[in-house]
C-alpha positions in Angstrom: 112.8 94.2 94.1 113.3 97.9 93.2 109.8 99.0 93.1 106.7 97.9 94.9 103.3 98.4 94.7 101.0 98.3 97.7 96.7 97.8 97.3 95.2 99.4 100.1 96.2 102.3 102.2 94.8 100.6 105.7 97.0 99.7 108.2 97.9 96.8 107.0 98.8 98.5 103.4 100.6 101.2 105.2 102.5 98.6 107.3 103.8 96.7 103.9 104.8 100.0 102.4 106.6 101.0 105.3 108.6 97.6 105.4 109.3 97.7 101.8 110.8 101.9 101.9 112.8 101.1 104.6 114.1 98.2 102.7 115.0 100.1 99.9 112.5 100.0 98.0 110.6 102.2 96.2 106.8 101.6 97.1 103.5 103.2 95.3 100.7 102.7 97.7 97.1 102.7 95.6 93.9 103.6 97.3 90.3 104.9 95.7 90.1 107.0 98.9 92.3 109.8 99.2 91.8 110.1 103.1 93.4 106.8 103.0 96.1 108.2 101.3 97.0 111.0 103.2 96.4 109.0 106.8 98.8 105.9 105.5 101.2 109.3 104.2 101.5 110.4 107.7 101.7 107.3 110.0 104.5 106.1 107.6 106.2 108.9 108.2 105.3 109.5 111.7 106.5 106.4 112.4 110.2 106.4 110.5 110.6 109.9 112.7 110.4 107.7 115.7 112.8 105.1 114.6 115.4 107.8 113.5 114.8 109.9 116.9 115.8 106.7 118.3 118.7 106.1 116.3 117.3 103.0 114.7 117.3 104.8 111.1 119.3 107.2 109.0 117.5 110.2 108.5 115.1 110.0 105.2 113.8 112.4 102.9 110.5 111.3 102.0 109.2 112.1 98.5 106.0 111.7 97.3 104.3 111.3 93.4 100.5 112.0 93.7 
């Protein structure tokens, strides 16, 4: 799979989309609220920085489409 989309910006949504970039993939995550958005935005990345401060990742360069 090359792209993914992802219904639901909750944890669980950010969770998937966060699997699925790390993956490889490229992932759209849908949400009606943009809070939602924004929060699943920066735990995903919040959490990546963790994983390549420990050496568990390359670094990334997020990008985003809004």
């Amino acid at each position: 799979m090359k792209v993914i989309a992802v219904i639901g910006a909750g944890q669980m949504g950010a969770g998937i989309a966060q699997l699925a970039a790390v993956a490889g993939a490229d992932v759209w995550i849908l949400d009606q609220d943009a809070k939602a958005l924004q929060n699943a935005k920066m735990s995903i990345y919040d959490s990546v920085q963790r994983f390549v401060s420990k050496g568990q990742l390359d670094k990334v360069n997020p990008s985003s489409s809004y």
